[in-house]
Every structure is written in C-alpha cells, then in structure tokens.
PAFIMI-660613 format. One record per residue (C-alpha): x, y, z. Coordinates in steps of 0.5 Angstrom, whole numbers, padded with zeros to 4 digits, always signed. Each point is the difference from the previous one (the first is absolute). Example, Ala and Ser with C-alpha at 12.3 -4.5 7.8 and 13.67 -1.06 7.14 Angstrom:
# residues 2
+0025-0009+0016
+0002+0007-0002
This chain:
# residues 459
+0030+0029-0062
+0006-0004-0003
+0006-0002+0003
+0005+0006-0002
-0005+0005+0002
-0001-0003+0007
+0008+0000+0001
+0001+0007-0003
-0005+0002+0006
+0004-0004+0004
+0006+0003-0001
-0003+0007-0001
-0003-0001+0008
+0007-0003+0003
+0005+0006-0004
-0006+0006+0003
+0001-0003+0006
+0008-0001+0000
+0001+0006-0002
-0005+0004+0004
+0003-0003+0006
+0008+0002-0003
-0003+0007-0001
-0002+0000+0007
+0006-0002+0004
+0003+0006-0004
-0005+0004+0004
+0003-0003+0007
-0007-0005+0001
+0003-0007+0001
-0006-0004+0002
-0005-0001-0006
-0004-0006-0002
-0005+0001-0006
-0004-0006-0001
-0004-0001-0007
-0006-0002-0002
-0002-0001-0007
-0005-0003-0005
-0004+0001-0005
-0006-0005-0003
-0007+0000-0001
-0007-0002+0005
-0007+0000-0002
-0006+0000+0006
-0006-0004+0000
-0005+0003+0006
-0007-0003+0000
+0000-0004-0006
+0003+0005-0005
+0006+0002-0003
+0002+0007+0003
+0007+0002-0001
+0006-0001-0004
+0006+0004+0000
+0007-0001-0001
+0005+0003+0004
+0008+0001+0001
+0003+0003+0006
+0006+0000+0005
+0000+0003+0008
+0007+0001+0003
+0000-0001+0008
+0005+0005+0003
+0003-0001+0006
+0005+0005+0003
+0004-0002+0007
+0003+0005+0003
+0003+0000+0008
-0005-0006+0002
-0006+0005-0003
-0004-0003-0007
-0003+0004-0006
-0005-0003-0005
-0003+0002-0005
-0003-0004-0007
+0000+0004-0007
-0001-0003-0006
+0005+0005-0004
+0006-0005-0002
+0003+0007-0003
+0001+0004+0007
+0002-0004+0005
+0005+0003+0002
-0005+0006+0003
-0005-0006+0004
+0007-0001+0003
+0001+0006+0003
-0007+0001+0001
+0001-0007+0004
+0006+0002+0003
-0004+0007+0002
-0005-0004+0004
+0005-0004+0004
+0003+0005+0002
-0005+0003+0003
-0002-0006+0004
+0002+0000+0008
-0001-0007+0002
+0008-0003-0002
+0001-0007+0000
+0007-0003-0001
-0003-0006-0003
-0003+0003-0006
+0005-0002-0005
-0001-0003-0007
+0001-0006-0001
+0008-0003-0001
+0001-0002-0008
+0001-0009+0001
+0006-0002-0001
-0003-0005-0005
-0006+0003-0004
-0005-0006-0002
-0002-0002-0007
-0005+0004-0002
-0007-0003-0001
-0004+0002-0006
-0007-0003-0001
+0000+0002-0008
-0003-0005-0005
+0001+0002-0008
-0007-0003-0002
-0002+0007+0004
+0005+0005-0004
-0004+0004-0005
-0006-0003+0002
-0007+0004-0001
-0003+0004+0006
-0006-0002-0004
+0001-0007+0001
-0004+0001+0007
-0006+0004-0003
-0001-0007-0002
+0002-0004+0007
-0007+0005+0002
-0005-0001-0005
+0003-0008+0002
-0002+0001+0007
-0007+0004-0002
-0002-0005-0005
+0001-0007+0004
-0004+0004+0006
-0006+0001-0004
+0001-0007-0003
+0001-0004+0005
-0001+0004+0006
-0006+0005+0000
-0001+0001+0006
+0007+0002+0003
+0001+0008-0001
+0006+0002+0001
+0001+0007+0004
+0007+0001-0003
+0006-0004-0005
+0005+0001-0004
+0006-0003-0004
+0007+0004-0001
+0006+0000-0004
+0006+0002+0004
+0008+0002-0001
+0003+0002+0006
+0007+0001+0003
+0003+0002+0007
+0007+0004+0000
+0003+0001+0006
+0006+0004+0001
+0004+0003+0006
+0006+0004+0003
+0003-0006+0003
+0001-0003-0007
-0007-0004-0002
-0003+0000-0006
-0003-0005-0003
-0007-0002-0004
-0005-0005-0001
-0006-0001-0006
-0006-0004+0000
-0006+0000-0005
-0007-0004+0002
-0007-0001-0003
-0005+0000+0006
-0007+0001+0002
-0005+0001+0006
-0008-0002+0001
-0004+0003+0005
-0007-0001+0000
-0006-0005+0004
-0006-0003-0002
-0006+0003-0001
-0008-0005+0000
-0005+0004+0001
+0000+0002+0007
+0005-0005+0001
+0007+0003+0000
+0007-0003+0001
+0005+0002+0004
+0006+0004-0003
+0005-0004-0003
+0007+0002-0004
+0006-0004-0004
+0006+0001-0004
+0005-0003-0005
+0006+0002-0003
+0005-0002-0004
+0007+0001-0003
-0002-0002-0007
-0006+0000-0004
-0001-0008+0001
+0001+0000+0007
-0005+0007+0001
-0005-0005-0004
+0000-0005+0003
+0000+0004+0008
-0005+0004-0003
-0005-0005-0002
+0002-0005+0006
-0001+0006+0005
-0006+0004-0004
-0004-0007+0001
+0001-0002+0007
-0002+0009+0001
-0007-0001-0003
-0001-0007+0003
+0001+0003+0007
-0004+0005-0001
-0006-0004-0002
+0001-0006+0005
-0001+0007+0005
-0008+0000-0002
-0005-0002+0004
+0005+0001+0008
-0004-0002+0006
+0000+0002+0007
+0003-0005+0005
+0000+0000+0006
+0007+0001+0005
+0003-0005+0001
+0009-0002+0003
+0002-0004-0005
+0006+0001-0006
+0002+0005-0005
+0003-0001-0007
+0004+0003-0003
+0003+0001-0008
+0005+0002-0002
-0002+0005-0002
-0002+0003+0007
+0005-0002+0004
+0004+0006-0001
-0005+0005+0000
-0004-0004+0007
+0006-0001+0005
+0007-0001-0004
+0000+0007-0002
-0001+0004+0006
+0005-0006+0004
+0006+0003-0006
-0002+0006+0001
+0002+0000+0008
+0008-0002-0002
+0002+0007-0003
+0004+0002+0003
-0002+0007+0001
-0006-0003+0003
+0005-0005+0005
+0005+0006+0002
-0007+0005+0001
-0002-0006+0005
-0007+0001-0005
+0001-0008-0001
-0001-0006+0005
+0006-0004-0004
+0004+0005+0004
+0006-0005+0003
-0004-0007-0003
+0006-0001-0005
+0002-0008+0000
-0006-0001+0004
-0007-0004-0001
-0004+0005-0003
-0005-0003-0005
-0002-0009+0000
+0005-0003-0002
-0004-0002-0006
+0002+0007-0003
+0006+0002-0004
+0001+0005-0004
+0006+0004-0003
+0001+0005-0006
+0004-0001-0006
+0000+0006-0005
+0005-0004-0004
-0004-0005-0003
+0000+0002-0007
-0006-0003-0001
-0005+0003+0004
-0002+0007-0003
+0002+0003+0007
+0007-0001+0000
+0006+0005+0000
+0007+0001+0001
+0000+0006+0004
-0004+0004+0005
-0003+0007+0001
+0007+0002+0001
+0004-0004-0005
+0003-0005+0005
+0000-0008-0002
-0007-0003+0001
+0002-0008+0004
-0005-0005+0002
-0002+0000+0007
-0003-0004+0004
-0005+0003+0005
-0004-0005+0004
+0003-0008+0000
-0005-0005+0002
-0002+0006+0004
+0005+0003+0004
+0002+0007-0002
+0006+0001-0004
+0000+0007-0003
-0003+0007+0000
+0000+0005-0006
+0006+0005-0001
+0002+0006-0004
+0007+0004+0001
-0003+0004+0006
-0004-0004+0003
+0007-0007-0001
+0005+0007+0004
-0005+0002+0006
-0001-0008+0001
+0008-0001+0000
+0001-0004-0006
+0005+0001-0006
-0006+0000-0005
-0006-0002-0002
-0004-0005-0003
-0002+0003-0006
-0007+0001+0002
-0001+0008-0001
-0005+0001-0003
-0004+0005-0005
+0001+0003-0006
+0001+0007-0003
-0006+0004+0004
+0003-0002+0007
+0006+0000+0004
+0002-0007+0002
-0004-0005+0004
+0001-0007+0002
-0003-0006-0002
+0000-0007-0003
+0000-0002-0008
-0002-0005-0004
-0004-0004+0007
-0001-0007+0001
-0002-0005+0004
+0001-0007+0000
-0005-0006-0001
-0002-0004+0005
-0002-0007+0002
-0007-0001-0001
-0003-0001-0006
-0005+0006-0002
-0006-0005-0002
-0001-0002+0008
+0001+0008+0003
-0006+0002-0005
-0004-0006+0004
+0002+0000+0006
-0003-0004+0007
-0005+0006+0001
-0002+0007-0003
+0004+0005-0002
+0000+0006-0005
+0004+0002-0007
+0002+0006+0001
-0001+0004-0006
+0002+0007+0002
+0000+0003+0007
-0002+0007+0001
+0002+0003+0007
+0005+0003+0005
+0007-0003+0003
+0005+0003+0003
+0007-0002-0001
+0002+0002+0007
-0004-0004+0004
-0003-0006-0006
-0007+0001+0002
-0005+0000-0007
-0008+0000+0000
-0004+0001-0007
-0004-0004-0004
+0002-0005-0005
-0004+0002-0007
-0001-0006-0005
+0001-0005+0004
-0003-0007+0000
-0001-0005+0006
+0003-0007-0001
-0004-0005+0003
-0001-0008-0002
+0002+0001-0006
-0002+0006-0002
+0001+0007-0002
-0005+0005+0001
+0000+0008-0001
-0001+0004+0006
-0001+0006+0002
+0004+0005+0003
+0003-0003+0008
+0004+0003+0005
+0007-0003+0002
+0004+0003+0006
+0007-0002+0003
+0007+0002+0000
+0005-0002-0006
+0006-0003+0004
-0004-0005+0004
-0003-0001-0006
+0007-0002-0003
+0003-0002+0005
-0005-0005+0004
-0006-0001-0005
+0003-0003-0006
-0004-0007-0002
+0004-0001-0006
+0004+0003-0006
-0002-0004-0006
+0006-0003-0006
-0003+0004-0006
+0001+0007-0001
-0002+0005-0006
+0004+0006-0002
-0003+0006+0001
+0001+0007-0005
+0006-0005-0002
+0004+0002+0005
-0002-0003+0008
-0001-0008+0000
-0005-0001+0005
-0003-0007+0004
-0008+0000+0003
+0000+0001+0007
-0005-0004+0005
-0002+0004+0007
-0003-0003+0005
-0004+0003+0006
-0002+0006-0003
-0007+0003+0004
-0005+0001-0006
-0006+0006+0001
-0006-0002-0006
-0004+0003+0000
-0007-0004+0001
C-alpha cells in the first residue's frame, strides 16, 4: 500500500461517513455516531512446525449507533455504500427499546480537538506482504536448527495497515493511521516423555529494523523458556513468596484490579473500589497511570471510542486510588462534566471503559536481590484459574514455573495458589523493582515480589 492510497481510503471513509450523517439528519435522525475500522495486510500461520496459511486481506466495518430518546440501536456492516439504510435500521432498533435513559447521549464534539497520532513509517509503504512468508520460514528454520525440541503449536507473522474513523452528529470527525510488522509464537518442549509447559511471546515493530531486532530478541527468549521448562519437578508446599515478571503482573493480579475501576462496574456496585477514590487501596510501592499520547508506545492515540481527546491519567499514587474509567454515559450518571477519554472499543461493539496505553511505574529495589530473595519462592510463568473482580478471591495453578532456591531455578510442575487480589496488592507487596521491560511496545512494566503467599506441591 503506498501512501496516496491510504489517504484516498481515508478520505473515501470520512466523506461516506460525513454525508451519510448529513442524509440522515434530513431524515430527522439527529443522533449518529458511525465509527470505522479499516485495514488491509498480509498473515501467514504456523501450526505444529509447518507452514499453514497465508492470505491477504482488506476489509473495513463500520459501527452504527443510533441514539433516539434515551434508547440505543447498533448495528455493524461492512457495506460503506448504504449507510444511509444501517442507520435507519439502527434507528429502527432503538425505537423499539422501552428502557429509556436521559443519560444516553452522545458524546459533545471537544472544544479543542487534539492532534492526531499517526503511527506511519515510509519504510513500511509498498512493502511486500511476501516479505512475512520470509519472517516464517526464519522462525521454522532457526527452530530446527537451534531449537528441535520446541514445537510449536501455533505462530505467525502479519503486515498490516489500519485506520480508525470516527464521526458523529455532535460535529466529530476524526481518523487516525497505523502500519506495523508483528509476530507471535506458541509452542512448548517436547523430550521423550518429557513435556514442558505452554509458553508464548510476541514482537512487533513500526519499521523493518525495529521488527527485526523485536523479533529476534523475543523469539530467542520464547524457545529458550520453552526449553529451560524441561525436566519440571514436583515440590512440596510450602508459604513463602511469588515472582512476578513483567510480563505476568497484568494477566496474575493488575489486570483484574483495573477491571474493578470502570465505571459500569462502580455504578453497578459489581466492584470493591466503590467509594475508595483518594484512599489507600494498592502498597504504596505501586503507581500506575495511563498515557495514550506517548507517541512512542504503539498504543497511543488521540481519541477514544467516542472520539473525545484521549489525556494522561494518573490512576493509582503510591497506592492511593486517584481515578475510575469513564465513557460519556457512565461521566453523566456519575455527574461529571465529561469523560476521561477512556471509552473503549472498536467498530464491533457499542462504547465500553477502560485504560490506554497501561504503565506502571519502577520500583526501588534492584531486580537481581527479588530473583534470590531470603527464602523460596516462585516465577510465575502463566497462571490458569478463576478470580473474581467483585470480591478479588483467585485460586488456579501456576503452569511453567520455576522454584528459587539458594541460587537456583529450577522447573516445576504445576502448584496451586489461592488468595485475594486486593490483599494482595494492597498488604503483600515486598518489592517493585527499578527495571522495567516494554511489553507488546506499548505497556512499561516492573518485576513484582510478593510475599506470604501459601504454596500447595504436590509431593
């Protein structure tokens, strides 16, 4: 794709929207947000060591909301030719709801509409969608040249092009463009009976020296991890501490904290963070905040699902709980002025809330000490199991850890943990190291050390 096409698209996408909205308010439907997604690329997939697909594709979905009364209607369609027909089918369908709500407005057009944040690079334009057919056979052949052991259950490599566009009856119409390389492993192990745990990764880069470089760094460390998860022993149980990665803070305990702070959740009374805002909720060893206008991290933008201005927000301080997630309905039924920026979602799906462009801030302690803590504990790898946002319990199994003991790591079969995320995050957090690793280029996150965790081995 060069760079007049992907205008051309862009303009063709924004002057649809524009003059189906223009035809629509002449049908006396006043209320219309049509958000667009677009792209086009290449993927090729890998399952168990071979190569199984490649394909190219170009597509564009438009997301139709239609406000009428305090009622919604949404429909999706990939038909950029009649949209003039999905709104009134839209429109149809929220006329037929019964369950008004004032709230339900869109969102106001910005007094000030931020600068857009296009993460284009010319190196990327033209490029051919081939190239990733060769990105393929350079993660099968170092494989079975370095790595024979590893099979991999799934990867791939994709080129893409996208563009989202927004625009509205309030007067909204922006768009934003991104292009990327990008790749994702899977696999484990495999030594005779011997079978490692599943183990998984991914690069991604805005040009073709930053993919290499992501890709070989991450690739490597993918199939050395499946490797070193040979041999697990069974331990017994023990109380004693967890390690956590990077990259397993999010999916283990921050993740399901962030997801009590929308505002759904709140206002539903679904979440224990009801009524905690400007008190301690987290260690203060923790301090995490948003910032989708870091034009370096490949998750940034100027403007959410509703096109408002995205904003830096600062969510927890030293552990103190400074914000919860806010689209347009949720900021009016709470009585604020307007949103955060934080509705979320694309074209497939009415507006949620939620961060952007997650970061958590480094620690005080230096990562070496928290691998060789005074006493045992365990990296954790991947953790499988069930937690509530309501009440934070979680039980489940750490798959492909490793015990730390003495100076050693050593893989270990699977061990069960239980507890509850917010005493966890709040009363349990020995140490937040000083380095941190930027994951998916787009979320900067420490190490976590926690301690008084009850361990069940199973010897």
């Amino acid at each position: 794709m060069t760079s007049e096409q992907l205008e051309a698209k862009r303009k063709t996408i924004l002057d649809s929207i524009e003059s189906s909205i223009e035809s629509a308010k002449r049908a006396k439907i006043h209320s219309v947000e049509i958000f667009a997604a677009y792209g086009q690329g290449g993927s090729v997939g890998i399952e168990k060591n071979d190569i199984q697909s490649f394909e190219t594709y170009e597509e564009t979905v438009y997301g139709i909301r239609v406000i009428e009364s305090g009622c919604e209607g949404f429909i999706t369609t990939n038909d950029g030719s009649s949209l003039l027909s999905s709104i009134q089918e839209a429109h149809a369908l929220a006329k037929a709801q019964s369950t008004p709500d004032k709230d339900l407005v869109l969102a106001p057009k910005p007094s000030l509409l931020s600068t857009a944040l296009e993460e284009l690079d010319p190196s990327l334009y033209e490029l051919n969608p081939n190239c990733i057919l060769e990105t393929a056979k350079k993660i099968l052949d170092y494989r079975e040249s370095r790595f024979p052991k590893v099979s991999l259950d799934s990867a791939g490599a994709s080129l893409s092009y996208s563009l989202k566009a927004i625009g509205t009856s309030q007067g909204i119409f922006r768009s934003e463009a991104s292009s990327s390389l990008s790749a994702s492993f899977m696999g484990m192990a495999i030594d005779g009976d011997d079978i490692s745990s599943f183990d998984s990764e991914s690069a991604y880069g805005r040009t073709p020296e930053e993919f290499e470089k992501d890709f070989e760094e991450r690739y490597d460390i993918f199939l050395k991890n499946c490797m070193n998860g040979l041999g697990a022993k069974s331990i017994s149980s023990f109380k004693g501490y967890l390690y956590l990665p990077p990259d397993a803070i999010f999916s283990f305990l921050i993740g399901g904290f962030l997801s009590s702070l929308s505002a759904t959740s709140i206002r539903k009374k679904k979440s224990k963070m009801e009524g905690k805002l400007n008190q301690q909720v987290l260690s203060d060893k923790l301090t995490i905040f948003s910032d989708p206008t870091d034009i370096s991290l490949a998750s940034c933008t100027s403007f959410d699902r509703e096109g408002m201005n995205t904003e830096k927000i600062s969510i927890v301080e030293q552990g103190i709980l400074k914000n919860y997630f806010y689209n347009h309905f949720e900021a009016k039924k709470a009585g604020l002025a307007k949103s955060n920026g934080c509705a979320t979602g694309g074209s497939a799906s009415t507006p949620g809330c939620g961060p952007k462009a997650l970061q958590v801030a480094a620690g005080g302690t230096d990562l070496n000490s928290m691998i060789h803590p005074d006493g045992k504990a365990i990296w954790v790898n991947r953790f499988s199991g069930n937690s509530s946002g309501t009440s934070g319990d979680f039980s489940g199994v750490i798959k492909g850890g490793f015990l730390l003991d003495k100076g050693e790591k050593i893989p270990v079969k699977e061990i069960q943990i239980a507890g509850n995320m917010y005493d966890v995050l709040k009363n349990q957090i020995a140490a937040v190291s000083k380095e941190r690793e930027l994951l998916g280029k787009s979320t900067w996150a420490p190490s976590l050390l926690i301690e008084g965790i009850d361990i069940t081995g199973t010897l």
